[in-house]
MOPAC internal coordinates of N, CA, C and O (Angstrom, degrees):
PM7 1SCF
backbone

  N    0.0000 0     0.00 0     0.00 0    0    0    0
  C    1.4400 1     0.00 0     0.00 0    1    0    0
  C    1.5129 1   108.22 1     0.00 0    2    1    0
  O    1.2310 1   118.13 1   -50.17 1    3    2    1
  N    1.3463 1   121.16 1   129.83 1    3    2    1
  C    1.2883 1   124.18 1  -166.68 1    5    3    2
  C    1.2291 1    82.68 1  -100.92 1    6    5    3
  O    1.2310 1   123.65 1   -18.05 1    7    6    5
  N    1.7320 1   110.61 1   161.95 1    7    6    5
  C    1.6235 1   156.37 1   135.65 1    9    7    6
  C    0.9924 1   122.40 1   -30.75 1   10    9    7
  O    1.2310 1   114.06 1   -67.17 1   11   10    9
  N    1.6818 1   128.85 1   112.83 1   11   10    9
  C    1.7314 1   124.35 1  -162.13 1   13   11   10
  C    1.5878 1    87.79 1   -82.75 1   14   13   11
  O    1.2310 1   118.12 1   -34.04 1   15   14   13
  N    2.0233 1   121.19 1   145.96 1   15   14   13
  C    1.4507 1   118.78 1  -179.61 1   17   15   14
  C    1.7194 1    80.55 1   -75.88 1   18   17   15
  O    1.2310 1   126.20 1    16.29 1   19   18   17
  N    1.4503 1   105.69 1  -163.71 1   19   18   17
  C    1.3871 1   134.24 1   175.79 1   21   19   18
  C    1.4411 1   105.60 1   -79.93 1   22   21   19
  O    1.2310 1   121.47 1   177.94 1   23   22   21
  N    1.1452 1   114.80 1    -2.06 1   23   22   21
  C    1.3994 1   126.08 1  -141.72 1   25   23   22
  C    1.4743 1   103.09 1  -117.26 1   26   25   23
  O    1.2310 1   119.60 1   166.29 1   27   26   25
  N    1.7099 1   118.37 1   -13.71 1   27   26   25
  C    1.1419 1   126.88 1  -160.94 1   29   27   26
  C    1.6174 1    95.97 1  -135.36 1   30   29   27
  O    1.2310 1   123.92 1   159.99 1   31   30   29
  N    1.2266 1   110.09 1   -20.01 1   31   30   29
  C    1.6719 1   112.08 1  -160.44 1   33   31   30
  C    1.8820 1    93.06 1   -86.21 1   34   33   31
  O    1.2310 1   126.38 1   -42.21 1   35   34   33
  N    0.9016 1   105.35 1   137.79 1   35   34   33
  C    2.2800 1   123.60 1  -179.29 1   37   35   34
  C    1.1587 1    99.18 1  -123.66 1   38   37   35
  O    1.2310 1   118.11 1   -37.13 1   39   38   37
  N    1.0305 1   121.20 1   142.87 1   39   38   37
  C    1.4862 1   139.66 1   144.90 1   41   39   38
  C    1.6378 1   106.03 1   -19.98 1   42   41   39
  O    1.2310 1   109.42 1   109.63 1   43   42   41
  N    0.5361 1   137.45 1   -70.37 1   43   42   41
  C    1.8636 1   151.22 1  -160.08 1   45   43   42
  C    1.0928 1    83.11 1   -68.61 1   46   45   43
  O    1.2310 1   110.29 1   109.00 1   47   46   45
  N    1.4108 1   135.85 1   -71.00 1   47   46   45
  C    1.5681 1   129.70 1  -163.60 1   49   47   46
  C    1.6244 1   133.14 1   -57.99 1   50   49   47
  O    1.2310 1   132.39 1   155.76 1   51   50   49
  N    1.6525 1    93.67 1   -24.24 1   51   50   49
  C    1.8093 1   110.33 1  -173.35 1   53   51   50
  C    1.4126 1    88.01 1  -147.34 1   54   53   51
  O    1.2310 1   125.56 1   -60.08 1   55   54   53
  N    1.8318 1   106.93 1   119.92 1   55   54   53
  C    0.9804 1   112.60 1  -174.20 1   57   55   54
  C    2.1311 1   116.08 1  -102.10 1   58   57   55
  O    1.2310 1   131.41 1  -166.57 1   59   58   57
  N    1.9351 1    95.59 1    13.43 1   59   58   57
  C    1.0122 1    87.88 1  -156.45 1   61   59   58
  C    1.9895 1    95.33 1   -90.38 1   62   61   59
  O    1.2310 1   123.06 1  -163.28 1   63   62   61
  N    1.0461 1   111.74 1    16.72 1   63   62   61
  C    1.2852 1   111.03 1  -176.53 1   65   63   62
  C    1.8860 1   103.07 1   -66.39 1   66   65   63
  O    1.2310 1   128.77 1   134.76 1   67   66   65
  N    1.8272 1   100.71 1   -45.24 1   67   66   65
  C    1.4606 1    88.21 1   175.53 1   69   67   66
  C    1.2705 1   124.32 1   -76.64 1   70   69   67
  O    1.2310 1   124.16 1   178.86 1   71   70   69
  N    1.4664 1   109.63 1    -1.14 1   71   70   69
  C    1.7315 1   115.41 1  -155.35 1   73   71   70
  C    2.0095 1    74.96 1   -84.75 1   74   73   71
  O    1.2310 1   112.52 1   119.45 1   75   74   73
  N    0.9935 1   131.73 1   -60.55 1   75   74   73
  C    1.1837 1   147.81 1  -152.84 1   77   75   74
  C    1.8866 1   102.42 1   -59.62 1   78   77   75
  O    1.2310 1   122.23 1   125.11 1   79   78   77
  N    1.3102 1   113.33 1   -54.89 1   79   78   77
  C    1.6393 1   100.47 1   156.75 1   81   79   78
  C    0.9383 1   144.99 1   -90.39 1   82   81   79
  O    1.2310 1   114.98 1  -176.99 1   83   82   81
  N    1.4602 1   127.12 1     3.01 1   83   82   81
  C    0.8786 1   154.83 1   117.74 1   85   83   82
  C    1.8757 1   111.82 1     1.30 1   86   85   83
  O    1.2310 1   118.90 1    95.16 1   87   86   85
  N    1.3884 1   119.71 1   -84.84 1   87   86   85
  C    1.2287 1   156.06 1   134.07 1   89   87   86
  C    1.5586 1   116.20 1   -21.71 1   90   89   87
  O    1.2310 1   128.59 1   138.50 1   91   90   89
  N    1.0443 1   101.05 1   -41.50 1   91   90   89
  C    2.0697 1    98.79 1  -170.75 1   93   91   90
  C    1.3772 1   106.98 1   -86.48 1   94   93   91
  O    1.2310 1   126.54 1   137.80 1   95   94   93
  N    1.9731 1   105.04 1   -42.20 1   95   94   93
  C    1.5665 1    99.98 1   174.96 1   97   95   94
  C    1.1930 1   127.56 1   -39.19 1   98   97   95
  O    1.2310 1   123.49 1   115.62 1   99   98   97
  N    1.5693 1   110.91 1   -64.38 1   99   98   97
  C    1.2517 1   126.42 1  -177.71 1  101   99   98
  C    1.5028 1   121.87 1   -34.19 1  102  101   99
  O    1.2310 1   131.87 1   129.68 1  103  102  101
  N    1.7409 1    94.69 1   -50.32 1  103  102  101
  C    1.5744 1   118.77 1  -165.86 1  105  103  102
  C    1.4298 1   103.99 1   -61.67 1  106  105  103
  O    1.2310 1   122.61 1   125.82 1  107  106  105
  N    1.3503 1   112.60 1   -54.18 1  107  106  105
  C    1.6234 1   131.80 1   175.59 1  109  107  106
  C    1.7932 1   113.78 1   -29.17 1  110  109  107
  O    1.2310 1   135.61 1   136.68 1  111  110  109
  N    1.3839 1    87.40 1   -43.32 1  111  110  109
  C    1.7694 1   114.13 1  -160.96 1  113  111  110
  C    1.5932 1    96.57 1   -85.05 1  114  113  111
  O    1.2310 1   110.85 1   104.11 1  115  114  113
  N    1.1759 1   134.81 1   -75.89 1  115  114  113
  C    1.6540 1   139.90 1  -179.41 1  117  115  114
  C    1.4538 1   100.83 1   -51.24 1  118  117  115
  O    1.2310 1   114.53 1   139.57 1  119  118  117
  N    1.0859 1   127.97 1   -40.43 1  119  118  117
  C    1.7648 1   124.79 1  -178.64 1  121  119  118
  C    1.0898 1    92.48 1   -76.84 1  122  121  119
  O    1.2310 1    96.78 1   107.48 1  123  122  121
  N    1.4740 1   158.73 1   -72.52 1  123  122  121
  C    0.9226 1   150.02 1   168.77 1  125  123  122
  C    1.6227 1   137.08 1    -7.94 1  126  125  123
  O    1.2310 1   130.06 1   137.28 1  127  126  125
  N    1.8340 1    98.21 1   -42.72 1  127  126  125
  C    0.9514 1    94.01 1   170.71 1  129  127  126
  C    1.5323 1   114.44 1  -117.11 1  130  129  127
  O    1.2310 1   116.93 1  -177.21 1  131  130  129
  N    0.8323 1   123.45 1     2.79 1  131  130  129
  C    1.7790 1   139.87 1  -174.86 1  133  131  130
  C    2.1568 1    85.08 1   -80.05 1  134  133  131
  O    1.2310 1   121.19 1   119.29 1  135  134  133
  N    1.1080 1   115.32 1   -60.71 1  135  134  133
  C    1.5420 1   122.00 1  -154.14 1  137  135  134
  C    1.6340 1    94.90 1   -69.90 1  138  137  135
  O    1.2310 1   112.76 1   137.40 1  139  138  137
  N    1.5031 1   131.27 1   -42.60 1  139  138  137
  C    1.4651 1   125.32 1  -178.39 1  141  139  138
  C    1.7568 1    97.04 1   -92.74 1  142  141  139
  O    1.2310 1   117.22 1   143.90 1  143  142  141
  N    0.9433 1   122.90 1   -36.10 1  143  142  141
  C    1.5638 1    95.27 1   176.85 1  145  143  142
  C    0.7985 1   144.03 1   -79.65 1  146  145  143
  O    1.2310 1   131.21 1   170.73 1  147  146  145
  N    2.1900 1    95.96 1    -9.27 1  147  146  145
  C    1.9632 1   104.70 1   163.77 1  149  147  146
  C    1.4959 1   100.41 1   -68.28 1  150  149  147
  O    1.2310 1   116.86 1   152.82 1  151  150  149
  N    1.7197 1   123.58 1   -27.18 1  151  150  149
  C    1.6901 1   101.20 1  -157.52 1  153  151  150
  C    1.8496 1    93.10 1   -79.80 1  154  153  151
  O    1.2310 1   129.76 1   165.83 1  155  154  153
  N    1.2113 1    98.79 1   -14.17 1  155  154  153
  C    1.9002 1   105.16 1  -173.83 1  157  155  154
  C    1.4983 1    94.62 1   -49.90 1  158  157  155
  O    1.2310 1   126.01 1   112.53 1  159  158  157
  N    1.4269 1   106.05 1   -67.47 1  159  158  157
  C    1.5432 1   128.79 1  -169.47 1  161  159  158
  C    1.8181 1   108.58 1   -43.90 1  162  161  159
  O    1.2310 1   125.41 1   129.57 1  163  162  161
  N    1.2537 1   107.21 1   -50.43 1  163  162  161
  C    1.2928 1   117.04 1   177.78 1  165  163  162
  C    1.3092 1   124.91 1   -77.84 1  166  165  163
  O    1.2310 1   113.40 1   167.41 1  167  166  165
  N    1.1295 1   130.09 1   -12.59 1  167  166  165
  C    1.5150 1   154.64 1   133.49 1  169  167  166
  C    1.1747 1   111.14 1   -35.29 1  170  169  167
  O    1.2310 1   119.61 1   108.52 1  171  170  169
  N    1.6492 1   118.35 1   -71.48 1  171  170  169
  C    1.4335 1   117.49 1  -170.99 1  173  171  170
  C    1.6272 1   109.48 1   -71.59 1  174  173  171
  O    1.2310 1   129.04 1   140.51 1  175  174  173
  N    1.0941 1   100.18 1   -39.49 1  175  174  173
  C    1.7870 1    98.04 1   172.97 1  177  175  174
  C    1.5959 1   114.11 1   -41.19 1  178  177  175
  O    1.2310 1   127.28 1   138.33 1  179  178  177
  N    1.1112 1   103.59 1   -41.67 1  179  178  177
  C    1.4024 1   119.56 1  -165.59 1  181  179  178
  C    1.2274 1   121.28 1   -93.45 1  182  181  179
  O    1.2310 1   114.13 1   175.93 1  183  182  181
  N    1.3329 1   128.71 1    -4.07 1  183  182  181
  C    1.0080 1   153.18 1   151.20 1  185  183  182
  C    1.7920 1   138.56 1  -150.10 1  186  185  183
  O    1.2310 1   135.43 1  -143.50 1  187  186  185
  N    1.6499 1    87.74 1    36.50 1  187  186  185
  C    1.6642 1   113.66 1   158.22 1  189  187  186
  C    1.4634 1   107.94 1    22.56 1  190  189  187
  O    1.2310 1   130.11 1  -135.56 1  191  190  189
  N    1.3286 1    98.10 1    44.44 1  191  190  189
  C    2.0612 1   122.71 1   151.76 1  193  191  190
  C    1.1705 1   122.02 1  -102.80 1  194  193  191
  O    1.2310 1   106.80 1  -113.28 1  195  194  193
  N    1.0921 1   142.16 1    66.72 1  195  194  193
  C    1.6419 1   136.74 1  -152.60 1  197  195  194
  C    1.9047 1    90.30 1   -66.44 1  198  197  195
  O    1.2310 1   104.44 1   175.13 1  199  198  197
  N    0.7004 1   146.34 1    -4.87 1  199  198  197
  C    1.6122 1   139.89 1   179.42 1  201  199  198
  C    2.1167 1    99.53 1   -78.78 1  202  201  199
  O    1.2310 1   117.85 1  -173.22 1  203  202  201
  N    0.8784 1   121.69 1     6.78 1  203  202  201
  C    1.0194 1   120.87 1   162.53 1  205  203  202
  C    1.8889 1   130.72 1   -84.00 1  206  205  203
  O    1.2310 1   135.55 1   144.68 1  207  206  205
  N    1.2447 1    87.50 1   -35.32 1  207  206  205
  C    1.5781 1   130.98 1   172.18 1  209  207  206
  C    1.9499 1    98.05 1   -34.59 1  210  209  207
  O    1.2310 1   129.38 1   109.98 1  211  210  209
  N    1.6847 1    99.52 1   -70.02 1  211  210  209
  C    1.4980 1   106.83 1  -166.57 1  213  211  210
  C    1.2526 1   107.95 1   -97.09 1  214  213  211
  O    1.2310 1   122.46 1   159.56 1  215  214  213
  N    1.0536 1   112.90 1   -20.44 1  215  214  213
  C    1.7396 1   109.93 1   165.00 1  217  215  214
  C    1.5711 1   110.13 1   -57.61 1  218  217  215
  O    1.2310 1   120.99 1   121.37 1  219  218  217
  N    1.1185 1   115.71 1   -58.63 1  219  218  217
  C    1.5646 1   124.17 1  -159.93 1  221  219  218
  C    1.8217 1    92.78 1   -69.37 1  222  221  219
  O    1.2310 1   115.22 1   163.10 1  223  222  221
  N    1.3091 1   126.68 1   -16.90 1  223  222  221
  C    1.1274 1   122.78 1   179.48 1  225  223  222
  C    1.4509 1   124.02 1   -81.73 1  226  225  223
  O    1.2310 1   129.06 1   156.25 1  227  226  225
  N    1.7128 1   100.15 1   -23.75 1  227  226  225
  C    1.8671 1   111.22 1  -165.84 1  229  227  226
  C    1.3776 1    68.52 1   -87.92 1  230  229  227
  O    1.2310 1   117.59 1    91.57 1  231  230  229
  N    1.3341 1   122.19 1   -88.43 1  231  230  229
  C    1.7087 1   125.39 1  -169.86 1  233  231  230
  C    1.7330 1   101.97 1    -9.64 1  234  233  231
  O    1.2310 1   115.98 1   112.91 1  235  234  233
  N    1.2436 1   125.24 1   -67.09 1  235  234  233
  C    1.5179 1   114.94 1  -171.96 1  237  235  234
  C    1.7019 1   115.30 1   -49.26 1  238  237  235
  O    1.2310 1   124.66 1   126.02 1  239  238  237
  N    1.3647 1   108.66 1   -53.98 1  239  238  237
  C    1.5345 1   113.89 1   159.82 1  241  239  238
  C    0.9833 1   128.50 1    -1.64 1  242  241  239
  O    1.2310 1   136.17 1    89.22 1  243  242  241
  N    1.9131 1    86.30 1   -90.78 1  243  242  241
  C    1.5012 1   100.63 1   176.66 1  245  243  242
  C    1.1775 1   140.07 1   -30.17 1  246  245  243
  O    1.2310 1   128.66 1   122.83 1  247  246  245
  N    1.8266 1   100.93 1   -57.17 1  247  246  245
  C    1.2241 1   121.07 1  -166.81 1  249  247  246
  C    1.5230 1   112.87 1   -79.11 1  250  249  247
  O    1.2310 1   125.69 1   168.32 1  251  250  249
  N    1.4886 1   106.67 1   -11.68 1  251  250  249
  C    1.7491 1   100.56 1  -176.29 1  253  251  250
  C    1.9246 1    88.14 1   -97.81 1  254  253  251
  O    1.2310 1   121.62 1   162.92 1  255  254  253
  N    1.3282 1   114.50 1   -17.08 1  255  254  253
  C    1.7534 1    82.94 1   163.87 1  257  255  254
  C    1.0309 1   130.03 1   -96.64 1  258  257  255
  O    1.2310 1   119.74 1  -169.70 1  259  258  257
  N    1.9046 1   118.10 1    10.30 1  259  258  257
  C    1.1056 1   134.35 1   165.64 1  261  259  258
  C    1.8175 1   110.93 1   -66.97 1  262  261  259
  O    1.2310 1   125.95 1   124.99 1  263  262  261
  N    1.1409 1   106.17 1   -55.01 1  263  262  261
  C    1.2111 1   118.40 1   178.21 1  265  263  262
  C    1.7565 1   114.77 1   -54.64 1  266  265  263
  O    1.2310 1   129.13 1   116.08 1  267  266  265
  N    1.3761 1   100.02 1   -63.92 1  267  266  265
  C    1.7198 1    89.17 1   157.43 1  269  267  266
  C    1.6179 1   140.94 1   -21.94 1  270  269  267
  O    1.2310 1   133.80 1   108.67 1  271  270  269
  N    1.5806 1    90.92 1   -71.33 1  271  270  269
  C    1.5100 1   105.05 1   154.91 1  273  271  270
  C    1.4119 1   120.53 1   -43.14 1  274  273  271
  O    1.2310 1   115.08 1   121.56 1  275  274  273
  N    1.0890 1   126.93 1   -58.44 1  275  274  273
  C    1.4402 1   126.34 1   165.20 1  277  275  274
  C    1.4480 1   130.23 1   -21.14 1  278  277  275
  O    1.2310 1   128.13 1   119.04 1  279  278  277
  N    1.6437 1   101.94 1   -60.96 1  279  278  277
  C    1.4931 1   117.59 1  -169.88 1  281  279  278
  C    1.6378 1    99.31 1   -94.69 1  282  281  279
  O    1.2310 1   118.98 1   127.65 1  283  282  281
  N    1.5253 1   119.55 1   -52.35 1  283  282  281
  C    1.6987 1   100.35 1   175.54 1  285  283  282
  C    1.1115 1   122.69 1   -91.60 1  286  285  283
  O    1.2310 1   113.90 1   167.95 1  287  286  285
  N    1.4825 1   129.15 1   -12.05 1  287  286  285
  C    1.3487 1   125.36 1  -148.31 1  289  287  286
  C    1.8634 1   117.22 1   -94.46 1  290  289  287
  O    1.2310 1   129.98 1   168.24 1  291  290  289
  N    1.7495 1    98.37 1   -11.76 1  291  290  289
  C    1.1103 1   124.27 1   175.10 1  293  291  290
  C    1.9175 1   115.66 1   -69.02 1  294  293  291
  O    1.2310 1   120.10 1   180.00 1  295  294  293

């Protein structure tokens, strides 16, 4: 049994295209904010500003629904 190309594979036929963003959004979004609000966190430690804390957290947000937008929203 051969390998469908890209070329043959539809929406209707392979359903893992939604299973797959489905999954990435989310991922996009929690990495997003887990990765800038540890450096937030580690920031304020390091310079005993806790306002780094929620900044580095909206900033992660943003940017992981920026990234979303990027890849599906186009």
């Amino acid at each position: 049994m051969r390998a469908m190309s890209e070329q043959e594979r539809t929406p209707e036929s392979d359903g893992r295209d939604f299973a797959d963003a489905a999954w990435s959004i989310p991922s996009y979004v929690l990495s997003g904010i887990l990765v800038w609000g540890g450096l937030g966190w580690l920031l304020s430690r390091w310079t005993d500003v806790h306002a780094f804390i929620p900044i580095g957290v909206i900033l992660g947000a943003v940017l992981g629904v920026y990234l979303v937008y990027l890849k599906y929203g186009r």
